[in-house]
C-alpha positions in Angstrom: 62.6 92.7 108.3 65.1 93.5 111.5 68.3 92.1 110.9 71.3 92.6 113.2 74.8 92.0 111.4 77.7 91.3 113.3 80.9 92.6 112.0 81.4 95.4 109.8 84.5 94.1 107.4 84.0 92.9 104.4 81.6 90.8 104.0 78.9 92.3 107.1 79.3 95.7 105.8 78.6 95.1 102.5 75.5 92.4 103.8 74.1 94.8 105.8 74.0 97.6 103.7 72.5 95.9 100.7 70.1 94.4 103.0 69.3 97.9 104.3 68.7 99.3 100.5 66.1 97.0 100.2 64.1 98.4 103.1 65.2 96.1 105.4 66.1 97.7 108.9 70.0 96.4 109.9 71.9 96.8 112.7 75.6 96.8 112.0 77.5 95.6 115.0 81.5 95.6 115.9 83.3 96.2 118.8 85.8 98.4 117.5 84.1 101.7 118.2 86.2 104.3 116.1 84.8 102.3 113.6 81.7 102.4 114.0 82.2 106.2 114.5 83.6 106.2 111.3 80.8 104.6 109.5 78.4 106.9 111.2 80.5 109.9 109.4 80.4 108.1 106.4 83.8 107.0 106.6 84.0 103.5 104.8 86.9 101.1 106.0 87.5 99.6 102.9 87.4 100.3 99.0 84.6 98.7 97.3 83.1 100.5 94.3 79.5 101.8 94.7 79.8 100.9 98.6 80.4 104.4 99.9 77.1 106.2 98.3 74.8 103.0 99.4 76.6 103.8 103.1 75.5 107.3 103.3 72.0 106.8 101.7 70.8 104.6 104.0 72.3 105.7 107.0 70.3 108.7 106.0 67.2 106.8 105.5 67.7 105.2 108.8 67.6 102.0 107.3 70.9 101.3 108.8 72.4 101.8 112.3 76.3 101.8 113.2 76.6 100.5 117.0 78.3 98.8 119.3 75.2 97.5 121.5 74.9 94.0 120.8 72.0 93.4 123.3 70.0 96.1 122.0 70.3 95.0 118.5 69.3 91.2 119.2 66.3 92.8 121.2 64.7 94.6 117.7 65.8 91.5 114.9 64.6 88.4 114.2 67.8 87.2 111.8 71.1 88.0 113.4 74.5 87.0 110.7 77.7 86.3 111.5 80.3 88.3 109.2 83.4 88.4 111.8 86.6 87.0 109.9 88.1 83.5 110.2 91.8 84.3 109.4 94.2 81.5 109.3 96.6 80.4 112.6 99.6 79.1 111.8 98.7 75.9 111.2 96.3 77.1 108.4 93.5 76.2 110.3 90.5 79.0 110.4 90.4 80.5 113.9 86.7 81.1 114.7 87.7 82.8 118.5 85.5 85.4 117.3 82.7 83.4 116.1 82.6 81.6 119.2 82.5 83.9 121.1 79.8 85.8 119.3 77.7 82.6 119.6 78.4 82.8 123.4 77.1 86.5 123.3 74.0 85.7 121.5 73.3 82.6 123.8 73.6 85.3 126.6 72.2 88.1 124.7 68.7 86.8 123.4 65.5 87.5 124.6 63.3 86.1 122.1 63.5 83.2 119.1 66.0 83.8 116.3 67.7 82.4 113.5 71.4 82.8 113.9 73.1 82.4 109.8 76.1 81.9 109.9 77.6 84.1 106.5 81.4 84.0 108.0 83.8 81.4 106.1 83.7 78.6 108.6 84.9 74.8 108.9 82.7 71.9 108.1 80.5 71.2 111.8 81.2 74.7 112.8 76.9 75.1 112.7 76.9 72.5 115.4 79.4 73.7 117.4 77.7 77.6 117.5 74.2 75.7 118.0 75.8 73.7 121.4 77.3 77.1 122.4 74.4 79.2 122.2 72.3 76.2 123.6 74.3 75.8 126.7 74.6 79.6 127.4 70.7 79.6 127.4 70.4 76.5 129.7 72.9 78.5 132.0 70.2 81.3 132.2 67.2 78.9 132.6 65.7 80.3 129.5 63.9 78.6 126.7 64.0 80.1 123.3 63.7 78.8 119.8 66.4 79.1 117.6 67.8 77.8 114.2 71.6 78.1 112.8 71.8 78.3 109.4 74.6 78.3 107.2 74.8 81.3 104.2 78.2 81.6 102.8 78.8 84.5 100.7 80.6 84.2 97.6 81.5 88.1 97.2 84.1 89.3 94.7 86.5 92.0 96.4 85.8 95.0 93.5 82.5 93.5 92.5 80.9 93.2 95.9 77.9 95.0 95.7 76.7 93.8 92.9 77.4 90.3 93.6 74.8 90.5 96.5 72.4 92.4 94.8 72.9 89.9 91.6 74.1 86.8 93.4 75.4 83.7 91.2 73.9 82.0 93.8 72.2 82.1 97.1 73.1 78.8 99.4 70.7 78.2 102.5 72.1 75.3 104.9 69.0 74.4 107.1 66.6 71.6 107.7 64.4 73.6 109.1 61.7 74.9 106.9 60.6 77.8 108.5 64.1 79.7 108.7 64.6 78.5 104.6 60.7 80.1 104.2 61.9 83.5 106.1 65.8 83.5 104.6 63.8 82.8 101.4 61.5 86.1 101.4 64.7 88.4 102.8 66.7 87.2 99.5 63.5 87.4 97.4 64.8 90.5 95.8 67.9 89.4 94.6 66.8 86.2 93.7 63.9 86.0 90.7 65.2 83.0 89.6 64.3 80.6 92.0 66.6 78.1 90.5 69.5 80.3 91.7 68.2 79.2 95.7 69.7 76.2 96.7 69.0 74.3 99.6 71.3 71.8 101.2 72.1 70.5 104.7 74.4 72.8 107.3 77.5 70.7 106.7 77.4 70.7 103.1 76.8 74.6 102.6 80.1 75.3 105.2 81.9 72.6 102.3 80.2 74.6 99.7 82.0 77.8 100.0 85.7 75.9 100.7 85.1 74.0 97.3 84.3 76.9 95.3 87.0 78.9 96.5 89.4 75.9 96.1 88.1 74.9 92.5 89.1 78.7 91.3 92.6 78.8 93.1 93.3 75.6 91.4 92.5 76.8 88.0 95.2 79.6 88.6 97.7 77.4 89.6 97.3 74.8 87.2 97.5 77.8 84.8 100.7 79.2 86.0 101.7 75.7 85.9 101.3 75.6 82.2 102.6 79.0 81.9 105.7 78.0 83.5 106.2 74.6 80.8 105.2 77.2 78.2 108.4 79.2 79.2 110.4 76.2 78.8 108.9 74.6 75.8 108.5 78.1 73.5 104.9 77.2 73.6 102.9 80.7 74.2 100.4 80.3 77.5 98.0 83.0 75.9 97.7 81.4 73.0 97.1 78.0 75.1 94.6 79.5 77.4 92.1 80.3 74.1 92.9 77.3 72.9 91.9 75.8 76.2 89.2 78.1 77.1 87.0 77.7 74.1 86.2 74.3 75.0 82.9 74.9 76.6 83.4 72.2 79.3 86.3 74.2 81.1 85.7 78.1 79.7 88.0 81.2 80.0 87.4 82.4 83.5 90.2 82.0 86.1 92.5 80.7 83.1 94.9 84.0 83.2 98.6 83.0 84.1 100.4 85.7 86.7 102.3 86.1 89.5 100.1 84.5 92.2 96.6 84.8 93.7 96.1 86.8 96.9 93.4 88.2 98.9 91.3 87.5 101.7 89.9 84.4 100.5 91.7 82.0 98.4 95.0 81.7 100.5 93.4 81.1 104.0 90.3 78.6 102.6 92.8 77.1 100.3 95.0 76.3 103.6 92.0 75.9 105.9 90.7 72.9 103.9 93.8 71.5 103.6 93.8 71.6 107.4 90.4 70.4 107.4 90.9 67.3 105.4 94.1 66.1 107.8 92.2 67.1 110.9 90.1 63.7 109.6 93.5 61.8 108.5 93.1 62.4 104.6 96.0 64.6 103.0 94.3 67.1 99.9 97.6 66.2 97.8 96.2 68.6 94.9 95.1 71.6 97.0 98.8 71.1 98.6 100.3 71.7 95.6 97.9 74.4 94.3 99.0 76.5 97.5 102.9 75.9 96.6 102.6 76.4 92.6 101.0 79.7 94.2 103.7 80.4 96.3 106.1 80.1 94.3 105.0 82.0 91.2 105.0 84.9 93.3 109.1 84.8 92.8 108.7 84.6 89.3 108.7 88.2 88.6 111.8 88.2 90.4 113.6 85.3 88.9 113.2 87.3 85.5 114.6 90.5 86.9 117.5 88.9 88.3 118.1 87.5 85.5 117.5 90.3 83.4 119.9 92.8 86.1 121.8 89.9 88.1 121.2 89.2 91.4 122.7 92.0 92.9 120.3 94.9 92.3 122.2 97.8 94.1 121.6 101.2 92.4 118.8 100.3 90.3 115.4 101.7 91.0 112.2 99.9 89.7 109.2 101.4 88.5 106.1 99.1 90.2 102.6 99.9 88.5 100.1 98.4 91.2 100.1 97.1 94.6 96.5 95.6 95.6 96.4 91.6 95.0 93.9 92.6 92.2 91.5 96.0 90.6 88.9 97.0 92.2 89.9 96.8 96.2 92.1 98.4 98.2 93.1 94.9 100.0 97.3 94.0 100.1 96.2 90.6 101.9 98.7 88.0 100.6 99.6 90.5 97.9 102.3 89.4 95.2 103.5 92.9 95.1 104.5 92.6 98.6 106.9 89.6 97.5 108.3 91.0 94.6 108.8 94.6 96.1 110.4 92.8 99.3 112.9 90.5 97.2 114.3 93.7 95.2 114.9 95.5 98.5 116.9 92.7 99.8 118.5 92.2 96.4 119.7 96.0 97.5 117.4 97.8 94.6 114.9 100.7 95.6 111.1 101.2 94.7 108.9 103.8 93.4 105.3 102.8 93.5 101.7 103.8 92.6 98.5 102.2 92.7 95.4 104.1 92.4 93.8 102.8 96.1 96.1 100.8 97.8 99.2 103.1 98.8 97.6 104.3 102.0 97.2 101.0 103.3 100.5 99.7 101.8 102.7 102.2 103.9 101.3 100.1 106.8 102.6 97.0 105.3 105.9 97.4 103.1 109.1 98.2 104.7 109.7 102.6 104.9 113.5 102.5 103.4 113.6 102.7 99.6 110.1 102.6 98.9 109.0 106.3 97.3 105.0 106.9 96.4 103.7 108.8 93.8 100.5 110.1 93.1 100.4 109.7 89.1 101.2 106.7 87.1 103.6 108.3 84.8 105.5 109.9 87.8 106.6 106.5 88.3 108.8 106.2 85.3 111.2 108.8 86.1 114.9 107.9 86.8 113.6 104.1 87.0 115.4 101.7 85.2 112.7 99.1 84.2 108.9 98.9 84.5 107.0 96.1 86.9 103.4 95.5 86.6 101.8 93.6 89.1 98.0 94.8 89.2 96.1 94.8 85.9 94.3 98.1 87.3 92.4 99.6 84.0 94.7 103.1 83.6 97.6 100.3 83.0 96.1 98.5 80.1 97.4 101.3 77.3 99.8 103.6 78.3 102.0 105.3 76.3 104.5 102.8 75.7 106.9 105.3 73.6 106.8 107.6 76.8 107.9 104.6 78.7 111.0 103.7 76.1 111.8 107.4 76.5 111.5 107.9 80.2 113.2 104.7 81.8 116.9 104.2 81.5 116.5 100.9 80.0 113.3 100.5 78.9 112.4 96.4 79.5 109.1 95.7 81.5 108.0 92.8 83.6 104.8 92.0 83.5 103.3 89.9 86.3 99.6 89.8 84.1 100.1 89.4 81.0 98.2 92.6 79.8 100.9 93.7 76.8 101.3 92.5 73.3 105.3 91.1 72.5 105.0 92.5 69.2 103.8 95.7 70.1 106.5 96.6 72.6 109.5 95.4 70.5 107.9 98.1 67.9 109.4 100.9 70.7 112.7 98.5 71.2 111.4 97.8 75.0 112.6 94.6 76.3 109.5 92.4 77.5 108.9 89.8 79.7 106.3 87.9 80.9 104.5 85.3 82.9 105.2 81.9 80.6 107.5 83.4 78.1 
């Protein structure tokens, strides 16, 4: 098939080029031309394992093509998706400027019939509202052509992306219209053997669809932290709770870890957006409310312990901060609880070294330039620190050499923000240890 994608972020460039390894030809569209330069070069925006070789093999192949010629692209697909981001205003509500006005483009654009899919994290009625838009642009022109809107969330995993769309959990198709499920049907034939795994639902429902899921597994974490932080004041032990808890088979293990917060690009902003969108139709989400402050404030638990560990006043001392992205895998600092915690022992008057083993680049851009330092090894960070942090449970943090760490720092106490060590373990090399609900 001819697919145009527009937007090459996250979600479109990662669509678009597993599209494209299955033979598909897809035109990857954005308006930020250095980066479609980029991507010509092989230069990939973001981290995402497996992403980069998939990039140059089928750019190679031809069986994708960077531009930044939206006409020219409609004029050779058939299926054009929406990938452009939604990010939050500062009401919480999703601001779809760009999706508009993409609709607006491809109601100006189009010379033949289409399905438009809508793949962007977008509102409840936001398919009608892109159908009206593209509708009344083509009435302006005096043209006729068919078209459909469908909705297609994606429900990718930053760090497991590719292989979520090339194994999806799921594959959603909002539509009533049975041609455009027949033709969406044979692009995700591929990835889908199990027709089971296709589901079929109204527009409205599949734009709810993605907001739900999203919500469900941000309230998990916060109702974990939540009993992490009644652990920490009862003696109880929130790992030994979550096995307890997770074995039932009704509730299960996943998204049951206690930390210092969720970030990313998806569970803050579609957390707040459907808080927006329930009181946008006079109903107030009470429990997604609280999710979003049980997650706000857990990021200052890390904090809380240092300060009481130190004092509040952290002048002089220098902390040792193992990871920086919201979570392994990605590169992404979006809503980041390493930004919090690194911010609040600046202020507190303490200095930073930091490593993470993708993120540093990106968090130069981000964290303040005074009394932050970067190294390139993990162990570099140690020296002349006086405690450990760690905030990303990156895989070359799991088992270090915790005897090199009692050596190296000046007082050797850690504060873990995941929950990755053993107690018993640590107090074997007399390090002081603290962590989330405990």
């Amino acid at each position: 098939m001819n697919i145009t994608v527009i937007g090459t972020g996250y979600v479109g460039l990662v669509t678009g080029t597993c599209f494209s390894d299955l033979g598909n030809r897809v035109y990857c569209v954005d308006i930020d031309e250095n980066k479609i330069n980029a991507l010509k070069k092989g230069i990939i925006p973001i981290y995402e394992p497996d992403l980069e070789k998939l990039v140059v093999k089928n750019y190679e192949k031809e069986n994708i093509i960077f531009t930044t010629e939206l006409e020219i692209s409609l004029t050779n697909s058939n299926i054009c998706f929406i990938c452009v981001g939604t990010p939050a205003s500062d009401d919480g509500e999703a601001d779809l400027t760009a999706v508009f006005e993409i609709a607006k483009n491809i109601g100006k654009l189009m010379n033949h019939d289409m399905i438009v899919v809508t793949k962007s994290t977008v509102p409840v009625g936001t398919g009608d509202k892109i159908k009206s838009i593209i509708s009344k642009e083509l009435k302006d022109r005096g043209v006729e052509y068919g078209f459909e809107v469908v909705s297609n969330p994606e429900f990718l995993k930053e760090g497991t992306a590719v292989k979520d769309s090339m194994r999806p959990d799921r594959v959603i198709i909002g539509s009533d219209n049975d041609k455009a499920i027949a033709i969406l049907k044979e692009l995700y034939a591929p990835y889908v053997k199990n027709h089971e795994r296709f589901i079929i639902m109204d527009i409205k429902s599949a734009e709810m669809s993605k907001y739900a899921s999203n919500a469900m597994l941000a309230t998990r974490i916060s109702f974990m932290n939540e009993i992490a932080n009644i652990c920490e004041k009862t003696g109880a032990d929130v790992n030994q709770v979550r096995l307890g808890v997770g074995s039932d088979a009704r509730i299960g293990y996943s998204f049951l870890y206690a930390g210092c917060g969720y970030g990313g690009s998806c569970f803050p902003k579609d957390v707040k957006a459907l808080i927006k969108t329930g009181e946008n139709v006079g109903y107030t989400p009470k429990i997604l409310k609280e999710v979003e402050r049980i997650n706000q404030n857990q990021k200052y638990v890390i904090i809380n312990k240092i300060k009481k560990h130190f004092g509040d006043d952290l002048t002089g001392l220098k902390f040792a901060v193992w990871g920086l992205s919201f979570k392994p895998g990605t590169d992404d600092m979006r809503e980041a609880p390493s930004i919090v915690i690194i911010n609040e022992i600046l202020k507190a008057g303490g200095s930073v070294k930091t490593y993470d083993p993708k993120s540093m680049e990106l968090s130069k851009t981000i964290l303040p330039k005074d009394n932050v330092e970067y190294v390139s090894k993990r162990d570099q960070v140690l020296d002349n620190c006086d405690a450990l942090i760690l905030v990303t449970e990156w895989n070359e943090f799991k088992s270090p050499d915790f005897n090199k760490i009692a050596k190296t720092l000046k007082s050797p106490v850690i504060f873990d923000g995941r929950n990755q060590y053993d107690d018993e373990v640590l107090s074997k090399f007399g390090i002081k240890y603290y962590r989330i609900g405990r």
